[in-house]
Each structure stands twice: as structure tokens, then as C-alpha cells.
C-alpha positions in Angstrom: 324.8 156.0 31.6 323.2 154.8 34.8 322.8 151.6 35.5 319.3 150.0 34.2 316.9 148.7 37.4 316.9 144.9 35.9 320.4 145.4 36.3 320.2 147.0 39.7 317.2 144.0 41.0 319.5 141.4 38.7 316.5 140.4 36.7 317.0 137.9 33.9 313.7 138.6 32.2 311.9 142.0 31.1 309.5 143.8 32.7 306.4 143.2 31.8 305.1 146.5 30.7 306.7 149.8 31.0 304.6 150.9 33.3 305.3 147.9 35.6 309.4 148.9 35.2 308.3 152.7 36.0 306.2 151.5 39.3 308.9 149.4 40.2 311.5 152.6 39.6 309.6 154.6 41.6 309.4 152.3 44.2 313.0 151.4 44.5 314.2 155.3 44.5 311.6 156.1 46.6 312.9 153.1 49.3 316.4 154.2 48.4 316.0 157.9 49.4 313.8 157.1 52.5 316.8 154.6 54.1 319.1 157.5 53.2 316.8 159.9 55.3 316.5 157.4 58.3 320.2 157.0 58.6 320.9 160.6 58.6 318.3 161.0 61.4 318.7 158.2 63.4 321.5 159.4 65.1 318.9 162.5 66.7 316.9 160.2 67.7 313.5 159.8 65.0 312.4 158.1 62.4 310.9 160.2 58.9 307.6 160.0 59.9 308.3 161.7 62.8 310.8 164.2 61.2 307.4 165.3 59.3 305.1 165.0 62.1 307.0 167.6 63.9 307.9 169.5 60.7 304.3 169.7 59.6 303.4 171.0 63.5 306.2 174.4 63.2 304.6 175.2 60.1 301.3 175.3 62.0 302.7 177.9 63.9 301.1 178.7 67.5 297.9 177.1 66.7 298.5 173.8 66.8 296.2 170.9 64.9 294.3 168.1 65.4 295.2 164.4 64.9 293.3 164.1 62.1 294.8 167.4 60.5 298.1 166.2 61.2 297.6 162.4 59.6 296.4 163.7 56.4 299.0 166.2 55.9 301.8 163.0 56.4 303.9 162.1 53.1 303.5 158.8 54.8 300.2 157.4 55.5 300.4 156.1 59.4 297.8 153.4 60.4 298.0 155.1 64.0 298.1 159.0 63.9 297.7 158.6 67.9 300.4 156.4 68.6 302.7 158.3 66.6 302.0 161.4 68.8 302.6 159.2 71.5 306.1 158.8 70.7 306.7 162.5 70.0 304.8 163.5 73.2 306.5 160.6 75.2 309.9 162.6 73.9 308.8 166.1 74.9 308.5 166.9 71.3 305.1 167.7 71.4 302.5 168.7 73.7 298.8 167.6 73.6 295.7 169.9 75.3 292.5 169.7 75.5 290.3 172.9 74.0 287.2 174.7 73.5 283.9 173.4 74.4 284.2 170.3 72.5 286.4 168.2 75.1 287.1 165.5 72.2 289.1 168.1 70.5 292.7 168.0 70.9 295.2 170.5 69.8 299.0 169.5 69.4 301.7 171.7 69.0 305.8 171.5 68.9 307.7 172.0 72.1 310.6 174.2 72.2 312.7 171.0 72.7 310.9 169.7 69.3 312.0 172.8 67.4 315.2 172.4 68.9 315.8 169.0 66.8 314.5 170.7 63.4 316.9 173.1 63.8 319.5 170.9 64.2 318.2 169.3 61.5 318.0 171.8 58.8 321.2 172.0 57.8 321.8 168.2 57.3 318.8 167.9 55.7 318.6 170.2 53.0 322.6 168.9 52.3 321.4 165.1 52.2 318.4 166.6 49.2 321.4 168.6 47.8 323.8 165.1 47.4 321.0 163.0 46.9 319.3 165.3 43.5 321.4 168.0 43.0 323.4 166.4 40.5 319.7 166.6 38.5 319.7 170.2 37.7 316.8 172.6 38.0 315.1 171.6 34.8 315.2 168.1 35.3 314.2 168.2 39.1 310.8 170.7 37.8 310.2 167.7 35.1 310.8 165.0 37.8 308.3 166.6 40.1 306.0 167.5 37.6 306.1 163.9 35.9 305.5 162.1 39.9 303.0 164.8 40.6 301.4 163.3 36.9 301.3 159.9 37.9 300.0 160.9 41.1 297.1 161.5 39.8 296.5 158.0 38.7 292.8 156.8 39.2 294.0 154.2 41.9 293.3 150.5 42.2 291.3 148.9 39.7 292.1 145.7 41.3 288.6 143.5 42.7 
């Protein structure tokens, strides 16, 4: 049996709801799985956020996208899409151009150099998903990811 999470956060009292415990779960995998990814990256050189950036830009294929496009298609919500360009361009992952008649528009896309790291990346990747849910099963893993994609659909902060 796995260990219980007021074991794991050594809490003396109970939750106080099981929703709270289940927020708290979520939140304490979640921040478990995301340290795992940013030690297996780290050592090729960028963070998750950037791992998707450039992820999200070679499934976009030759085209490119916008800023915008790109900070709402983030797991992660980013304060600064720009800034996190920056660093990618600043790297030679990406490249940024100008396009079209609208001169405000501008198109990113992956550099060879970027694809470069996801396909080092692949293989590490897809093992470290492997290790860290295989042990799940299919049928739990579709439950899992039906049940998140559930609460997901939460109707947000009632707090105010």
C-alpha cells in the first residue's frame, strides 16, 4: 500500500475535506513529476517550460506561430511569453521574423539546432513517463487522465 500524503507532508491532523487532501495530492505529484523532468533536462541545457515551448513550435511544423499562439498552448502558464522566447532565441533554438503586412506580427519557428535537442530528448523523455507511470497500467493511466481532465473542468475560484 502506498504511503498516505499526511504521512508523506508528516501531518498530525486530517485534512479538512477530501477535496482539500485531493488538491493537495494533485499538487504534490504534480511538483514531484515536474522536479523529476527538470533534472533529467537540466543537463541539455532547459527548463520544462522551454522543453514545451520548443516542443509545441515542431509540431507547428514550417509555419511557425505567434507569441500569443504559443503562450496559450503552454501546460504551464508563463507571465512573460516574450521573455521566454528570448531565452530560446538567445540559444539559437528559435528564430523570430517579422511577416505579412501587419509588421506587429511575429512568426516563430524551431531552428535546426532546437530540433536537434528534442531529438536528443525523445528517448529520455518518453523513458522518464515510462518509470515515472508505467507501473500504473493502461487502464488506470486512461482513469487517471480521465479523472484530472474531470477536475479540470472545475468552475474556478469562487474565492472574493
Amino acid at each position: 500500500m502506498p504511503r498516505s500524503l499526511q504521512d508523506e507532508l508528516k501531518q498530525r491532523k486530517p485534512f479538512v475535506s477530501l477535496e482539500h487532501e485531493a488538491v493537495l495530492s494533485i499538487a504534490r505529484s504534480a511538483a514531484q513529476l515536474e522536479h523529476q523532468a527538470a533534472e533529467a533536462l537540466k543537463p541539455h541545457g532547459v527548463t520544462p517550460t522551454q522543453y514545451n515551448a520548443l516542443r509545441i513550435l515542431r509540431g507547428a511544423g514550417t509555419a511557425g506561430l505567434c507569441r500569443n499562439e504559443i503562450r496559450d498552448r503552454l501546460v504551464a502558464r508563463v507571465p512573460d511569453a516574450t521573455r521566454l522566447l528570448d531565452r530560446l532565441e538567445a540559444m539559437a533554438l528559435v528564430v523570430r521574423e517579422r511577416e505579412g503586412e501587419d509588421r506587429r506580427f511575429v512568426c516563430t519557428r524551431i531552428t535546426p539546432a532546437g530540433r536537434a535537442v528534442l531529438a536528443r530528448l525523445d528517448g529520455p523523455i518518453a523513458t522518464l513517463h515510462e518509470r515515472q507511470l508505467g507501473h500504473l497500467g493502461p487502464d488506470r493511466l486512461r482513469t487517471l487522465i480521465d479523472l484530472l481532465a474531470l477536475a479540470r473542468e472545475s468552475p474556478g475560484p469562487l474565492l472574493g
